[in-house]
FIMIGU-939658 format. One line per 4 residues: their letters; for each residue x, y, z negated of N, C-alpha, C. Coordinates in nm, 2 decimals. Layout:
// residues N
a	X,Y,Z,X,Y,Z,X,Y,Z | ...
***
This chain:
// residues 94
xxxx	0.08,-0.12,0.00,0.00,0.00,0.00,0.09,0.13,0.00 | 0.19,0.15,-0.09,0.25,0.25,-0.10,0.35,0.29,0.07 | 0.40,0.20,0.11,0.43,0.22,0.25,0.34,0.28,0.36 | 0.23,0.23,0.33,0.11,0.34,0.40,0.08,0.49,0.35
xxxx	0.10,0.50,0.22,0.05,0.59,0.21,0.16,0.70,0.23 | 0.27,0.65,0.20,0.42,0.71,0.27,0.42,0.78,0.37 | 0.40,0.62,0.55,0.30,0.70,0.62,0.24,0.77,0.68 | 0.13,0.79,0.58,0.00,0.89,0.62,0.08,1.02,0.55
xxxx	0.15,1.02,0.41,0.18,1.16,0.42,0.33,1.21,0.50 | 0.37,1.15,0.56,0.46,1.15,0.70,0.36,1.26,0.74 | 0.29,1.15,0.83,0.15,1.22,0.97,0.12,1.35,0.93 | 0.09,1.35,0.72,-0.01,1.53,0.71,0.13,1.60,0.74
xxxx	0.23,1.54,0.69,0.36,1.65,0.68,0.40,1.71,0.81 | 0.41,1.63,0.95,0.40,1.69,1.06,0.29,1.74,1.15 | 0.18,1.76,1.09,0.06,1.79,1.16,0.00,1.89,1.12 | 0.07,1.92,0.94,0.03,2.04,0.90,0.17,2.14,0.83
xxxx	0.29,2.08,0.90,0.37,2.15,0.86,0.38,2.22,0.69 | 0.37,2.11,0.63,0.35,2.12,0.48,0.50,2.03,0.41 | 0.53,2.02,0.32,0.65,1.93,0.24,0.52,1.80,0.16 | 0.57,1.74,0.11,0.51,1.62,0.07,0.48,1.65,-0.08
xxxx	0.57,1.72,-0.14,0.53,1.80,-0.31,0.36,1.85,-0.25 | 0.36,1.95,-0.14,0.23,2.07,-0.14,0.11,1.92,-0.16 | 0.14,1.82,-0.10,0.04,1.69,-0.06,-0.04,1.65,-0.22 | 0.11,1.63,-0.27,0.11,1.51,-0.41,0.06,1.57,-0.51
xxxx	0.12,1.75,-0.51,0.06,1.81,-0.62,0.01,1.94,-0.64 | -0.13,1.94,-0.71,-0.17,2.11,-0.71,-0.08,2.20,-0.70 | -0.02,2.23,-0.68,0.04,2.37,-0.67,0.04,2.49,-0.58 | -0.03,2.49,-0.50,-0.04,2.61,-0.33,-0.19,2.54,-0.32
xxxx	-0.24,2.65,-0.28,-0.40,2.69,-0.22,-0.38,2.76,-0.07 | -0.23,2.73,-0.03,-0.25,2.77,0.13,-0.35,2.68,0.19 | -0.38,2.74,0.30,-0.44,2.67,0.39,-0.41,2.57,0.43 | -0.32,2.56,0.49,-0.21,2.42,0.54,-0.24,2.33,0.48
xxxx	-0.18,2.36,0.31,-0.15,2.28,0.24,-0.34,2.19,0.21 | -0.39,2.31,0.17,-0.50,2.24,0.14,-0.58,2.17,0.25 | -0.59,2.16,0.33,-0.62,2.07,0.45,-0.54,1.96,0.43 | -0.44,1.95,0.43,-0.37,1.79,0.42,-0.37,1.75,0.29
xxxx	-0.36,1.81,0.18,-0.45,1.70,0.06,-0.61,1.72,0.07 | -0.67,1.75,0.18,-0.80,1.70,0.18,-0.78,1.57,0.25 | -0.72,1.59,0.37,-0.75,1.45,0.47,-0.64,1.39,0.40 | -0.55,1.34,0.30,-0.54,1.27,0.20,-0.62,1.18,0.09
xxxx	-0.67,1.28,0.05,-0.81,1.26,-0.07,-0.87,1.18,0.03 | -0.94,1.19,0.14,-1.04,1.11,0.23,-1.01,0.98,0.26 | -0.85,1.03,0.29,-0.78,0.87,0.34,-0.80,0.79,0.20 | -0.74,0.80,0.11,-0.73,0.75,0.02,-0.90,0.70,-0.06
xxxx	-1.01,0.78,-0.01,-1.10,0.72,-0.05,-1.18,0.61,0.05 | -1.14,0.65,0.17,-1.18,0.56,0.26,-1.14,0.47,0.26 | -1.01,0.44,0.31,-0.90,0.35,0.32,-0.89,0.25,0.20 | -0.87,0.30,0.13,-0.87,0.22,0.03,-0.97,0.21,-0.15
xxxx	-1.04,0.30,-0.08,-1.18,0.26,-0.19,-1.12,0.30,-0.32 | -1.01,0.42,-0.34,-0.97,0.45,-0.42,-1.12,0.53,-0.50 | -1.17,0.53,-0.61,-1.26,0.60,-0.67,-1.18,0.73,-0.70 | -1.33,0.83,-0.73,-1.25,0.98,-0.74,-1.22,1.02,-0.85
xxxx	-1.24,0.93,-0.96,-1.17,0.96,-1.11,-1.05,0.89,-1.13 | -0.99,0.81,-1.01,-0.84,0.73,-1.00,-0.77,0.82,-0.91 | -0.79,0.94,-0.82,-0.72,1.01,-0.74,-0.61,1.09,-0.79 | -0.68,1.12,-0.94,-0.57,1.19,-1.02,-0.41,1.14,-1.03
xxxx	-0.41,0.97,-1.03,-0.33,0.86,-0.97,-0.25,0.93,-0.87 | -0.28,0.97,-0.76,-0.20,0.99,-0.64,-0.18,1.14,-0.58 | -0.27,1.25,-0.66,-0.25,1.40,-0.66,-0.25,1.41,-0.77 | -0.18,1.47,-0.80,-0.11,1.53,-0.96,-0.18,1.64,-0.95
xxxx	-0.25,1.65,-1.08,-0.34,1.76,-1.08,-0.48,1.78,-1.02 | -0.52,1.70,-0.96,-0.67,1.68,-0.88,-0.74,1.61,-1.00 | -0.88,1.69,-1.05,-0.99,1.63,-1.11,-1.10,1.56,-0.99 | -1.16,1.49,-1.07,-1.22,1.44,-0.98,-1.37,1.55,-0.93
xxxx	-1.39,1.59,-0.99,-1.52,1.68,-0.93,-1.46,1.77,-0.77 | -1.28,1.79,-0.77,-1.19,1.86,-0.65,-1.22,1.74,-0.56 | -1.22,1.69,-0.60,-1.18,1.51,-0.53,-1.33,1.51,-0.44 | -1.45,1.50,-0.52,-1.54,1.52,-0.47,-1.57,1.60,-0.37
xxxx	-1.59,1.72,-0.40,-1.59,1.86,-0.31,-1.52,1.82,-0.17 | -1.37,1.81,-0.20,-1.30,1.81,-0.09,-1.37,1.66,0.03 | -1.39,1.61,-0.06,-1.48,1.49,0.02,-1.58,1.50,0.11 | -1.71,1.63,0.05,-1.79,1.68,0.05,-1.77,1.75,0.20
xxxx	-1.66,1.85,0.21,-1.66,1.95,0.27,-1.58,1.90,0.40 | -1.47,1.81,0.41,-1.39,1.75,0.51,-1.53,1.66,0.62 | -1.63,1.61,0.57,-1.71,1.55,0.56,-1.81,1.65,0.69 | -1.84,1.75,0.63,-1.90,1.87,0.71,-1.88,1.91,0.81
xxxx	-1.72,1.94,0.75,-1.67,1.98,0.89,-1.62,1.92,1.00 | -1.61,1.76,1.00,-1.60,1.73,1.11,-1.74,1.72,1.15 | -1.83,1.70,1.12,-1.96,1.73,1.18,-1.95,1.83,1.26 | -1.92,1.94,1.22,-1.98,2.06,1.24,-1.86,2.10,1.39
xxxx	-1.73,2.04,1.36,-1.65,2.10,1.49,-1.56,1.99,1.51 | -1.54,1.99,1.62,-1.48,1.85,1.69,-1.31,1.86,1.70 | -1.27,2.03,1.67,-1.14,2.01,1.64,-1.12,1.90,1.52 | -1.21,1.93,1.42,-1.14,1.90,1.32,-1.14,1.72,1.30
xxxx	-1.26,1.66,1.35,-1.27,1.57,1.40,-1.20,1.45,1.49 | -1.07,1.59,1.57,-1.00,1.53,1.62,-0.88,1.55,1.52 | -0.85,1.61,1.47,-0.75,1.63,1.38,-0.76,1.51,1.27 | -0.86,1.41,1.23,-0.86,1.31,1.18,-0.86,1.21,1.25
xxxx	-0.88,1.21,1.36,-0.89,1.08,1.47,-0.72,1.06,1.48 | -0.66,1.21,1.52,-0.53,1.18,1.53,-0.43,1.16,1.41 | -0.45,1.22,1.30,-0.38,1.15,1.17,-0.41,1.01,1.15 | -0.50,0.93,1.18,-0.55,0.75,1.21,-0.44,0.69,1.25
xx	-0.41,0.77,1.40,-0.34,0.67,1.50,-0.22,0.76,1.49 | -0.13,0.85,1.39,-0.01,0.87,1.41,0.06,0.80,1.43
***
């Protein structure tokens, strides 16, 4: 497991030009950053059925109600726009 998740934060680190700290732990509310610990959080709940009160586990500093939200709203917006939609299709198949 942990080799995947390695990885996937490879994929966010070149796709959103972020360091792998911005990923793992609260610390920056940039944009960047916060988009790739979303599609993180996601992966991690999809993928592996990680629950949102164990995420704290693999983001340092993420409660789970953040955990949720971000779930919530990644969730939306690929609905709502097909970039972003592709921007998860392509973090999949990095």
């Amino acid at each position: 497991m942990e080799k995947k998740l390695k990885r996937s934060r490879f994929a966010l680190m070149t796709m959103f030009e972020v360091l792998e700290n911005d990923i793992l732990y609260m610390n920056s509310r940039k944009q960047s950053t916060v988009h790739a610990r979303m599609f993180y959080n996601y992966y991690l709940l999809k993928n592996f059925n990680i629950p949102h009160n164990q995420i704290k586990n693999y983001i340092e500093g993420m409660h789970h109600a953040t955990s949720i939200y971000l779930k919530n709203k990644l969730e939306n917006e690929m609905k709502q726009y097909d970039s972003v939609q592709m921007q998860w299709l392509t973090f999949l198949f990095f």
